[in-house]
N, C-alpha and C positions, 0 to 999 in steps of 0.2 A: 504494500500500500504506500508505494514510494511519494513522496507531494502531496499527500492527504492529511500528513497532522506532522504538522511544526511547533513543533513543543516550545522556539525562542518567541514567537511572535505573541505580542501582552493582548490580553484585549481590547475592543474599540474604545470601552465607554465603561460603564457601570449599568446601563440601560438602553435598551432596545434603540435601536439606530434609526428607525425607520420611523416608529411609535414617534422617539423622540423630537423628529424632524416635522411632526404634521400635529403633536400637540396630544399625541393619542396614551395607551396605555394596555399595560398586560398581565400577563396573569403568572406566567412564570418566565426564564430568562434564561438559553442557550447559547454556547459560543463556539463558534467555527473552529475546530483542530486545524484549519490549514491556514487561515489568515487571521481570526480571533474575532472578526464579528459576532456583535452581541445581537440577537435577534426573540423575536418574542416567540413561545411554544405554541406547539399546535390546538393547544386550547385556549389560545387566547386570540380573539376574534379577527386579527390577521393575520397568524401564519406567518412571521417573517425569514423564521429559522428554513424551514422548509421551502416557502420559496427563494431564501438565498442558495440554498443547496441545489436548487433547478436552475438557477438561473447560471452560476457558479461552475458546478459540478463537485463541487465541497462537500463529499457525505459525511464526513465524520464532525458530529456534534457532541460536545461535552455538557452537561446541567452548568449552568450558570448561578444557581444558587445554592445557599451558605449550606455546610455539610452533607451536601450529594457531590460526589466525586465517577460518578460513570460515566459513561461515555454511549453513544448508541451510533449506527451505520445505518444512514437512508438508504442506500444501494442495496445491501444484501436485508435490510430490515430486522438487524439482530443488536444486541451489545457489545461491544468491542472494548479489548483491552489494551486503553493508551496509557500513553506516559505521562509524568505529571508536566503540567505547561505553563507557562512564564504567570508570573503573579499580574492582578490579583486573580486568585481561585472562583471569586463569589461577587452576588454583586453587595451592595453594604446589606450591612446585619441588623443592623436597622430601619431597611428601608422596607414598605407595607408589601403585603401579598392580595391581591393584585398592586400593582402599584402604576406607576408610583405616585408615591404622596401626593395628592393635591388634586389630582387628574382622573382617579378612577372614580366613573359615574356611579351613583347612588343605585343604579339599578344595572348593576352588570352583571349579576347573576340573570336576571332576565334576557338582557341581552343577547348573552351566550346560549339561554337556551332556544331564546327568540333564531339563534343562525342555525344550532341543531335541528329543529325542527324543520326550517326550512332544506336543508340537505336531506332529509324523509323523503 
């Protein structure tokens, strides 16, 4: 899996890159093994991890949050075992789940189930 996970490269940010650029907000927080983009998970209403990894071809994703340390392969769709990668490991440990602070709407649980349902 040669050029798929660069254990020297830091991450982008502390939060979602994409989120961050349009005002938005997520639920949890993935980072690119191969270039460190921080991207928001597939449960949160855009999808950014996943569509940088199509867009990219970057499968290997690591949790971006504070004491989960796995990793997971969009290509083959299993767990994968990386190496440890340039700090930081998390994003802050005090920052909200969804987050972040300040920006996650009062009704995001609906929301989210408001996109499930619609995917039915």
């Amino acid at each position: 899996m040669s050029g798929e996970v660069d254990p020297t490269v830091p991450p982008s940010g502390t939060g979602c890159v994409e989120c961050n650029a349009v005002g938005g907000w997520w639920v949890h927080l993935r980072r690119c093994a191969a270039c460190g983009h921080i991207g928001c998970c597939d449960d949160s209403l855009a999808r950014h991890t996943s569509a940088h990894w199509r867009e990219t071809g970057h499968p290997i994703i690591r949790s971006f949050e504070p004491g989960e340390d796995w990793f997971w392969n969009y290509q083959t769709n299993q767990y994968y075992d990386g190496p440890e990668l340039a700090p930081p490991q998390s994003r802050p440990n005090d920052e909200t789940v969804p987050g972040p602070r300040g920006r996650v709407p009062s009704d995001w649980a609906a929301q989210l189930r408001q996109r499930d349902n619609n995917e039915m």
